[in-house]
Structures are given as C-alpha cells and as structure tokens.
C-alpha positions as a Markdown table, in Angstrom:
| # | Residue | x | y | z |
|---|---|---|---|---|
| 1 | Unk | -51.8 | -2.9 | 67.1 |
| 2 | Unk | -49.9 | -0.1 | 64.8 |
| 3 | Unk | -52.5 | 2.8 | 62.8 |
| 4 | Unk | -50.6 | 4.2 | 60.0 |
| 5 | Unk | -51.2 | 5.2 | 56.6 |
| 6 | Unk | -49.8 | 4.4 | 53.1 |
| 7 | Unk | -50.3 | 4.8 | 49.3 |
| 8 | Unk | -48.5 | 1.5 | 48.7 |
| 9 | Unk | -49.1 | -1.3 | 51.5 |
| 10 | Unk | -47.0 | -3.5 | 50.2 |
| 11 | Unk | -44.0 | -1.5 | 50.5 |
| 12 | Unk | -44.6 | -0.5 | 53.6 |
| 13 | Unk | -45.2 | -4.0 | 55.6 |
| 14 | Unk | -41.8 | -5.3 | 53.9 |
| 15 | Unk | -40.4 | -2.0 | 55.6 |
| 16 | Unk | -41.8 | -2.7 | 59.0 |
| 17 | Unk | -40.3 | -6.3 | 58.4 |
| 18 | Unk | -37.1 | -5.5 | 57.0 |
| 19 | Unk | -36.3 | -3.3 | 60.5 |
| 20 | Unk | -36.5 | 0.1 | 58.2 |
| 21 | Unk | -38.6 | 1.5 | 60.9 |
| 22 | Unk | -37.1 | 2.4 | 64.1 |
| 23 | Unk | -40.4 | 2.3 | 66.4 |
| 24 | Unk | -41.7 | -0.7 | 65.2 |
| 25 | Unk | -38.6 | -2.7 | 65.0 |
| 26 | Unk | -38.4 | -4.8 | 68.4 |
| 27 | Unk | -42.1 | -5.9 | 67.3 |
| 28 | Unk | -41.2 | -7.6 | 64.3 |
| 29 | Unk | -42.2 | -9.5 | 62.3 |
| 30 | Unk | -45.6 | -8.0 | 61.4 |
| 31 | Unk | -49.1 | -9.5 | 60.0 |
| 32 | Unk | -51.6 | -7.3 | 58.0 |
| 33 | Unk | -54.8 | -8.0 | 59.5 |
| 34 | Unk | -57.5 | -5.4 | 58.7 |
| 35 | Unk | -56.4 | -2.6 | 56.2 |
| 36 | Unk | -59.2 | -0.3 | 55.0 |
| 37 | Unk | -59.0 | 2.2 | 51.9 |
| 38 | Unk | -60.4 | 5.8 | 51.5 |
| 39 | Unk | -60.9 | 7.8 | 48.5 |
| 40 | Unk | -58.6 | 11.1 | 49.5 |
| 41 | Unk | -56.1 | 11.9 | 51.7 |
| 42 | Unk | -57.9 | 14.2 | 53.9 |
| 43 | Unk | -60.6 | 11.1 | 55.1 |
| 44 | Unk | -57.7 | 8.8 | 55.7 |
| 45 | Unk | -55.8 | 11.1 | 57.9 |
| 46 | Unk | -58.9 | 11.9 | 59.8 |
| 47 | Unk | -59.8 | 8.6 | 59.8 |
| 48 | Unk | -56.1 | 7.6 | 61.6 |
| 49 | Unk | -56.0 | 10.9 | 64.0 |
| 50 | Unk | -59.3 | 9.0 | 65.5 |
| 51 | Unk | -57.9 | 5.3 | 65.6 |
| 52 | Unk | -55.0 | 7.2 | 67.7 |
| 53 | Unk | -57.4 | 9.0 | 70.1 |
| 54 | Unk | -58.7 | 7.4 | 72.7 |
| 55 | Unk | -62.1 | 6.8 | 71.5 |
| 56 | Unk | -60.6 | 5.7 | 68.4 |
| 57 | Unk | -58.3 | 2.7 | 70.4 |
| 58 | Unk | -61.1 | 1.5 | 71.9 |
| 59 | Unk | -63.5 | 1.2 | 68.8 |
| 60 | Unk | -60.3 | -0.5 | 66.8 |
| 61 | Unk | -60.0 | -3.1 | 69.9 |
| 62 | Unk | -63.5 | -3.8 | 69.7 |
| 63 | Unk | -64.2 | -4.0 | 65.7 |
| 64 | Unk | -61.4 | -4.6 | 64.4 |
C-alpha cells in the first residue's frame, strides 16, 4: 500500500509507473485502487499524516 497526495492523479500514477519515483520504483507497476478527495489542502494532509501513523495503517488495511 503507498498514502500520498496529489492535485493531478493522473500524472502522478504514470510517474510511479514510468520509474520517476525512486521509492516506489522496485514496486512497479502500480494499480489505483481507492483514491478519496478533500476540499483543502490542510484536510488532505491531515488526513495522510493519519493513514501513515499507526492507527491510520491499520484502519486503511481494514477499510480500504
């Protein structure tokens, strides 16, 4: 599973697939599964700063 967050979702898979990203490379190629959408910045980064906590990694592996 890889959390990250984007204006433009599109772009960013086809980077993940092209190799662009170093850390997610060797786990190529990659599948959009679930993707939500916020309404500002702030809400999305808090939203992503709990899908990387531990809490957060287990709610994801159990809901999403």
């Amino acid at each position: 599973m890889y959390v990250g967050r984007t204006q433009n979702i599109e772009h960013r898979l086809a980077e993940h697939n092209a190799g662009e990203c170093v850390h997610t490379n060797k786990y190529k190629p990659w599948v959009l599964c679930t993707y939500i959408t916020f309404d500002s910045q702030e809400k999305a980064v808090a939203f992503e700063r709990y899908l990387k906590s531990g809490s957060g990694r287990a709610f994801a592996r159990k809901r999403l």
